[in-house]
N, C-alpha and C positions, 0 to 999 in steps of 0.2 A: 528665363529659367536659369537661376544660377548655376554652377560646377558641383557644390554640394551637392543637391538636391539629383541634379541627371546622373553621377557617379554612384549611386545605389540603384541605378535600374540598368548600369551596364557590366559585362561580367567578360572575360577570357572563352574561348573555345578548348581549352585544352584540358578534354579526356582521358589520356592515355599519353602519358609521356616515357620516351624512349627507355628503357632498361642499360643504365650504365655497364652492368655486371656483364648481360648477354651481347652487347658491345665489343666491352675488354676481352672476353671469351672468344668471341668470332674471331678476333682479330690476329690474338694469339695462333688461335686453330690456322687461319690462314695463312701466317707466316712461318708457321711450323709446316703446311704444306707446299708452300713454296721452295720452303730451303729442300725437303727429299725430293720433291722433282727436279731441282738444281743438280743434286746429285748426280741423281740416278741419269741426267740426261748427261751429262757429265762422265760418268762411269760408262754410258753407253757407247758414250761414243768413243773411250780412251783406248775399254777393254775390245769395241766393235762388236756390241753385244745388241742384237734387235727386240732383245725380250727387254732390257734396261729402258733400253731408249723408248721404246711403245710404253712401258707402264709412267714413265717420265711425262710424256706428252699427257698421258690417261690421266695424271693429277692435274694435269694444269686446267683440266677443266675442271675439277670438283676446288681446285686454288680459287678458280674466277668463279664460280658461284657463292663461296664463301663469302668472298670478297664483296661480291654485293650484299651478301647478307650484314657483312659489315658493314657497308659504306650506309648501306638503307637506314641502320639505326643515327649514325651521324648524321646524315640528311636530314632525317625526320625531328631529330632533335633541334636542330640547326632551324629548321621553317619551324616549327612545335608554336611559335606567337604572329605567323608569318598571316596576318589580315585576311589574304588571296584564300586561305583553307578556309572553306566555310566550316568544316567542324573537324580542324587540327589536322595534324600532318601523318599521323598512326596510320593510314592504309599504306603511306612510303613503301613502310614493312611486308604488306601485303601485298602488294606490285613485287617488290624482290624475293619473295618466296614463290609468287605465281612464274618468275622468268626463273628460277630455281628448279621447280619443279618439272619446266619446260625442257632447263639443258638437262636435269636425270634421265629423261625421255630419249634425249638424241644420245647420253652414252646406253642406254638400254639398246635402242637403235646399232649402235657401233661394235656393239659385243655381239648382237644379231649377223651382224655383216660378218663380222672377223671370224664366230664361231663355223659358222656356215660352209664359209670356204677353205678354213680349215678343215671340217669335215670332207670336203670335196676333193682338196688337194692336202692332202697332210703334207708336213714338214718334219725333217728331225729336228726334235726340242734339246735345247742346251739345259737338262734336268739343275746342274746345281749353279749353275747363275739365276737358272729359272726361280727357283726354290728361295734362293738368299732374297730378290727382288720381291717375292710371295712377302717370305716372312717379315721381309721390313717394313713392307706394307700393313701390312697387318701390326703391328708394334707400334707404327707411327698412327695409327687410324684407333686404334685403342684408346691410346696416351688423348688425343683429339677427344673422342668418347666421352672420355671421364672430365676432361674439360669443361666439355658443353655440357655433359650432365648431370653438373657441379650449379649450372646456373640458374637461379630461380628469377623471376620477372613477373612479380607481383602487379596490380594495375594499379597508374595513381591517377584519381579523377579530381576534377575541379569542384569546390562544391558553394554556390552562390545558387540565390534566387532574384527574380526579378518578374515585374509585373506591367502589361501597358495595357490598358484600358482602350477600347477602339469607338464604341459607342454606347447607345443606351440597349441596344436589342443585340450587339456581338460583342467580342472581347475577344482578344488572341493575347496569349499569356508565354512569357521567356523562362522557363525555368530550370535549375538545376537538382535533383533531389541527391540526397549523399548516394555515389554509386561504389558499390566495391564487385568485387566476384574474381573467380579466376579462370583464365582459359588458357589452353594450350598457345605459348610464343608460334605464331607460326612463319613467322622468319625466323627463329631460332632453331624449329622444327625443318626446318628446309633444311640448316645447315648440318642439324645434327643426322638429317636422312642423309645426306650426302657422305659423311664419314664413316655412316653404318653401311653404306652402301657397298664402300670400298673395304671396308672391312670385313663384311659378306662373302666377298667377291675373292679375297684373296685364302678365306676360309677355305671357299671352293678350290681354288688355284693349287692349294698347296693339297688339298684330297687328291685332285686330279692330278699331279705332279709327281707325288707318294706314288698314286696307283701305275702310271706312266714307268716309273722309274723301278719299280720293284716288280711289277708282273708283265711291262712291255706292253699296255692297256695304252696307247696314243690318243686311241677314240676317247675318252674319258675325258680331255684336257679340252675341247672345243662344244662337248655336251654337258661339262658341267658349265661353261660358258654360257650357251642356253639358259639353263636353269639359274644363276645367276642374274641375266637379262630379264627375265620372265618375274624375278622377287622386285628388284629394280625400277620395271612398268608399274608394277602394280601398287608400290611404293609411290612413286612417282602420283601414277594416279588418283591416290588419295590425296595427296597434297594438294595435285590440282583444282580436284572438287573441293576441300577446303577454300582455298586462296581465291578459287571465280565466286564461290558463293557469296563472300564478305564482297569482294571487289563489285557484283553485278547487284550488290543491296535486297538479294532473294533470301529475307529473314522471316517471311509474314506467315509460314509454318513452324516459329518458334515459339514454345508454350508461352512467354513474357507476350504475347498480342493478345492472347486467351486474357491473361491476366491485366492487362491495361482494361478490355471489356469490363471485364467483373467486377474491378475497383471505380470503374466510371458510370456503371449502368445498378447503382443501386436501389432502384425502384421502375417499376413498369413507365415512369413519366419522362423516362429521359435514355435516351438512346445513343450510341455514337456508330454517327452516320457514313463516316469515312478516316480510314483508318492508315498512318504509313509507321512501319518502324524500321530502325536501321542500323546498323552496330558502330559505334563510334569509337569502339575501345575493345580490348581484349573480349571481355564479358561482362560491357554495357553500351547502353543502346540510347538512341536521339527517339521522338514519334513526335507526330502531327497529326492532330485529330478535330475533328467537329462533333459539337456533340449538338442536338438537338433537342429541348425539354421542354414540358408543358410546368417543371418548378420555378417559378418565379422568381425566388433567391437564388435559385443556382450562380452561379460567376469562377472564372479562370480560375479563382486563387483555392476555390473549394474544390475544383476539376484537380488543382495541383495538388489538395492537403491528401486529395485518397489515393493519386500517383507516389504520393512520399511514403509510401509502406511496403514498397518496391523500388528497394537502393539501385537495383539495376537501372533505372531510367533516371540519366543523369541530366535529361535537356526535352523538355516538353516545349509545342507550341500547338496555341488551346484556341479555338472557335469556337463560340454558343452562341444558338440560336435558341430563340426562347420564343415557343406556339402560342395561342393562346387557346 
């Protein structure tokens, strides 16, 4: 078999390549939170201020999740032709939003802890270092905001087809149909929670700070903390159901499996008998199917013409059995 002839029946894995924008974005954001935790741990420890210094530390974890939001899309880019991925390097993304959504968890956890015992044991609060740290928070977390929420991350799909023949009574078929769609970044959405998060939070800080300060209401600065933690979880915990679902391949109650039936089962003679589909990109998907028929013409490459009316499914692999 010559080089010509095998070279139309081989094709790329790559679905969904990395979002340059959402990238350049992260990264910015990251190094813009870097530098205020620099400071402020900086300022804390100059002026010997504990409120400085704790919100200091407080960024450097929403720095480090960022940061892997960053690094995720380098990565992924970086492997994006790497063989070892049997269908492209795009979950990268989705592993650093699942460990994203992970550390929201433990500062939700941490503002738990800290609220608590401050309720238990109050302290006198340094109102206007407290306040300047609130507000710079907030200003920095903003500016981040409109950064990430400046980035769009459209999906770009590969689009090739190919065919292998297996015998006279099966066939299993490689194909690519054009895929587009669009779905929420959700490593970008990691990162963008994390900023929204901090930015919530100092929302709160500075209510409860006002109220502290102006009516001598102390309780208010460790209960708006609670309720802060509690947005935070819950935040959090959508992401994570997001991120495990892609991750653990649990799609087969997405209407697109309905629709793979429908377009493959166009007459009572032909059935498909087992069914897997799986997201391979933002908002498209890989499936493997058998389909079973008593049509005698049936074959892989007509299983793929009624798949191509459905841009979503970017990579089919097809069995027919044919009854008699």
């Amino acid at each position: 078999m010559n080089n010509d002839t095998l070279s139309d029946w081989l094709h790329e894995h790559v679905f969904d390549e990395s979002s340059h924008a959402a990238e350049r974005g992260t990264r910015l954001v990251m190094w813009i939170t870097l530098a205020t935790m620099c400071i402020e741990i900086f300022a804390g420890w100059w002026f010997n201020s504990m409120a400085l210094l704790a919100d200091g530390w407080h960024m450097s974890s929403h720095a480090l999740a960022i940061g892997l939001s960053a690094m995720a899309y380098a990565t992924a880019r970086t492997y994006a032709r790497d063989p070892r991925f049997a269908f492209g390097s795009w979950k990268i993304e989705i592993l650093a939003g699942f460990a994203s959504a992970m550390v929201l968890i433990g500062v939700a956890l941490l503002m738990v802890f800290g609220s608590v015992q401050r309720l238990l044991s109050p302290e006198p609060i340094q109102y206007a270092e407290a306040m300047v740290v609130a507000v710079l928070g907030l200003v920095v977390n903003l500016v981040c905001a409109v950064i990430l929420g400046r980035v769009h991350t459209p999906s770009h799909t590969k689009n090739t087809s190919s065919h292998v023949p297996i015998s006279k009574i099966t066939a299993a078929g490689h194909g690519h149909a054009h895929g587009h769609g669009h779905h929420h970044d959700l490593n970008l959405k990691s990162a963008y929670l994390h900023v929204v998060a901090d930015a919530f939070t100092s929302v709160l800080a500075i209510a409860a700070l006002l109220g502290g300060w102006w009516y001598g209401w102390s309780w208010l600065d460790p209960v708006m903390g609670l309720v802060g933690a509690v947005l935070v979880a819950v935040w959090a915990r959508g992401l994570l159901a997001d991120t495990a679902k892609v991750l653990l391949d649990r799609e087969m109650d997405h209407p697109v499996v309905q629709e793979i039936r429908e377009a493959v089962e166009t007459s009572a003679l032909t059935r498909v008998t087992d069914l897997h589909v799986w997201r391979v990109g933002k908002q498209v998907f890989s499936c493997a199917l058998t389909v079973v028929t008593q049509e005698p013409e049936l074959t892989a490459t007509m299983v793929r013409e009624r798949l191509a009316v459905h841009e979503d499914i970017v990579h089919s692999t097809i069995e027919i059995h044919h009854l008699p």
